[in-house]
C-alpha positions, -999 to 999 in steps of 0.1 A, spaced: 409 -330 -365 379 -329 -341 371 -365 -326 340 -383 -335 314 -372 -309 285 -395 -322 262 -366 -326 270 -362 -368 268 -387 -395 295 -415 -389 302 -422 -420 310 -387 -432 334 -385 -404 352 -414 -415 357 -402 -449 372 -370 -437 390 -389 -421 410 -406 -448 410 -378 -473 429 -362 -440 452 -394 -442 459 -392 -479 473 -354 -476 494 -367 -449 526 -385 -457 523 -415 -432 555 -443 -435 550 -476 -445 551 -492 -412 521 -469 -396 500 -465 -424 481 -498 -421 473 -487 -384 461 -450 -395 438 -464 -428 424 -498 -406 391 -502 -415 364 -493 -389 335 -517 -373 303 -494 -376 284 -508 -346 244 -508 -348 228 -486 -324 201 -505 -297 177 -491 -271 207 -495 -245 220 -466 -261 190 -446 -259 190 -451 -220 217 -434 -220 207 -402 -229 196 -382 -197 187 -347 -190 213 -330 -175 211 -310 -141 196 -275 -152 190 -288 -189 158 -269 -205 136 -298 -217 140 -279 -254 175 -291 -256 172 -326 -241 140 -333 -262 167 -325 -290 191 -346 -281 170 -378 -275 154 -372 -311 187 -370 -327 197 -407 -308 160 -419 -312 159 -417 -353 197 -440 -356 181 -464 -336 164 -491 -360 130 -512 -350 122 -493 -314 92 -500 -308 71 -470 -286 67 -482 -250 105 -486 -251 115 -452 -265 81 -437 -240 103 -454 -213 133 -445 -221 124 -408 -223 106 -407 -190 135 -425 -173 155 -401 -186 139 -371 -173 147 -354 -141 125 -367 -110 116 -329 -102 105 -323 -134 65 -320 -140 66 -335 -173 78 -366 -155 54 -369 -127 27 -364 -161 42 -394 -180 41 -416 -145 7 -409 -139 -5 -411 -171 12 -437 -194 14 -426 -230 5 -451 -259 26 -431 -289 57 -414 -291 38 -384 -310 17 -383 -276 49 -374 -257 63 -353 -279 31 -328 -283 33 -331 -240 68 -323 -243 56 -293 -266 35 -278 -244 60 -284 -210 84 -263 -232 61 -236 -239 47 -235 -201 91 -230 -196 91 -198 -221 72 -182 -202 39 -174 -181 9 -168 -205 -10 -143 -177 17 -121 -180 15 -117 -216 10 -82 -227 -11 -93 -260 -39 -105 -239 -69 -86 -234 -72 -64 -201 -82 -82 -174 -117 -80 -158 -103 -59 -124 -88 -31 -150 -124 -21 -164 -135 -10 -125 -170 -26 -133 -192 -19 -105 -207 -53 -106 -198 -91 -100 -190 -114 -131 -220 -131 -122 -245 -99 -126 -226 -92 -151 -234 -122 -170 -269 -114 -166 -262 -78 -185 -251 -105 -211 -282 -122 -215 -303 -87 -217 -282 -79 -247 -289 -109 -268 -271 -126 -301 -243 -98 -295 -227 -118 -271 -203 -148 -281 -212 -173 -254 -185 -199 -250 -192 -235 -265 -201 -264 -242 -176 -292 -237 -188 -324 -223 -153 -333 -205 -161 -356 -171 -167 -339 -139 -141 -356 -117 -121 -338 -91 -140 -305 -92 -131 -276 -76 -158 -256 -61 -134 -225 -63 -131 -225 -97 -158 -217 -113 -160 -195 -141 -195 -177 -147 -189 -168 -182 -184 -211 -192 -209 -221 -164 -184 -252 -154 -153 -254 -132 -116 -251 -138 -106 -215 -136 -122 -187 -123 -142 -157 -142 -117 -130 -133 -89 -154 -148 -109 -160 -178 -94 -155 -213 -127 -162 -234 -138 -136 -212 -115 -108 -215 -119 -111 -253 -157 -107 -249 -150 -79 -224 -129 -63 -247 -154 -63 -279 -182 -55 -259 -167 -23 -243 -145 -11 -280 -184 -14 -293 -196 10 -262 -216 -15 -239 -215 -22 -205 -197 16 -199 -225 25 -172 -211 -6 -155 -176 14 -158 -157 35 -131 -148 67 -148 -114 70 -133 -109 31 -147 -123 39 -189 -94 56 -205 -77 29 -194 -91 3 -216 -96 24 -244 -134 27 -242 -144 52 -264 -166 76 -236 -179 107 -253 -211 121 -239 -233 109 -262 -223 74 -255 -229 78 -213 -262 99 -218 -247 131 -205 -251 159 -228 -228 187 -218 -248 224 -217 -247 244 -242 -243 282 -240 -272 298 -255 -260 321 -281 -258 361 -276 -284 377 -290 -282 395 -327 -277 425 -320 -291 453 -343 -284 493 -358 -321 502 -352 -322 489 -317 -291 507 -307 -303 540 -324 -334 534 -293 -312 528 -268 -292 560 -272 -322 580 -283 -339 571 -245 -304 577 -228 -305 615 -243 -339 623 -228 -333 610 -199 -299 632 -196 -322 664 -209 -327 690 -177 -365 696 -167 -378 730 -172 
């Protein structure tokens, strides 16, 4: 039988334990040391300080352990189980410098952090391949800040992005981003921006602002119409007619007629 190792219900194991005992025939003697009944301790928040993360542990799978310990643990109250699972973390890890420098009131608090640490671990969002294309791969000829003033000339069919009053403390002056007029990221790494980018060109603007080696590769629709460039057209041949060919070959006789 597999040992007890505090992860399942301990109740359950102990009755699988006995109906084991009962198909076994255990003598007299040893029988009241195989069926002893078992103390079922109460878990307390020592025990939840004891769950770590382990060296190389994805923060998935030690987020899932310290759940599964937290929940058997009756009347812990948040600060300790917030303490608990920042002590437990390893010192290297980001989400433990956050939780240092920035002490969490709720457990939820931690856990939607602890979310978002997890997905950051998945993997890098600006190498997703469902994000629009970025602002390098249209070859626009212009800056995203004259470009934002091509926004403005074309009205309500831009989507400018909403302003967030969030406090301007610790600004970069690198980091700005033309399209949101604020700091924080710049406009060549702006999402809301490729998205806007992307409409905008599927709907045929901004393409005289477009490299022409750079448009197929976005998917811009760039027939001539669309660029103003009207490809000549060969004028057609001319009908051609019995009566006028009847002329023709009437003059070439005359001509071929010897003088007298």
């Amino acid at each position: 039988m597999v040992p007890y190792d505090g992860t399942s219900e301990p109740l359950e194991h102990i009755a699988q334990y006995k109906q084991r005992m009962f198909t076994v025939p255990i003598t007299r003697d040893l029988k009241e040391a195989c069926m002893c009944k078992g103390r079922v301790f109460e878990k307390t928040t020592s025990d939840l300080c004891k769950i770590v993360q382990l060296s190389r542990e994805p923060l998935r799978d030690y987020l899932t352990r310290f759940n599964r310990e937290n929940v058997t643990i009756i009347n812990c109250d948040f600060p300790t189980a917030i303490e608990a699972f920042r002590t437990g973390l390893e010192r290297e890890s980001p989400l433990y410098e956050e939780l240092t420098k920035y002490p969490y009131r709720t457990m939820d608090d931690v856990q939607a952090k602890a979310m978002a640490q997890k997905r950051e671990e998945c993997s890098d969002w600006r190498k997703d391949p469902n994000l629009p294309p970025t602002y390098d791969s249209y070859g626009f000829t212009i800056t995203p800040s004259a470009m934002m003033k091509e926004f403005t000339k074309l009205g309500g069919i831009v989507k400018w992005p909403i302003k967030r009053n969030k406090p301007k403390t610790n600004l970069d002056s690198k980091l700005w981003c033309d399209y949101h007029g604020d700091y924080g990221h710049k406009a060549y790494d702006c999402v809301a921006l490729r998205k806007e980018l992307q409409f905008l060109t599927r709907k045929g603007y901004l393409t005289e602002f477009m490299a022409s080696k750079k448009m197929s590769h976005v998917g811009t629709d760039v027939s001539p119409r669309r660029n103003n460039m009207t490809p000549l057209r060969q004028p057609p041949p001319p009908p051609h007619h019995e009566g006028q060919r009847y002329v023709d070959q009437h003059i070439h006789k005359l001509k071929e007629r010897p003088e007298k």
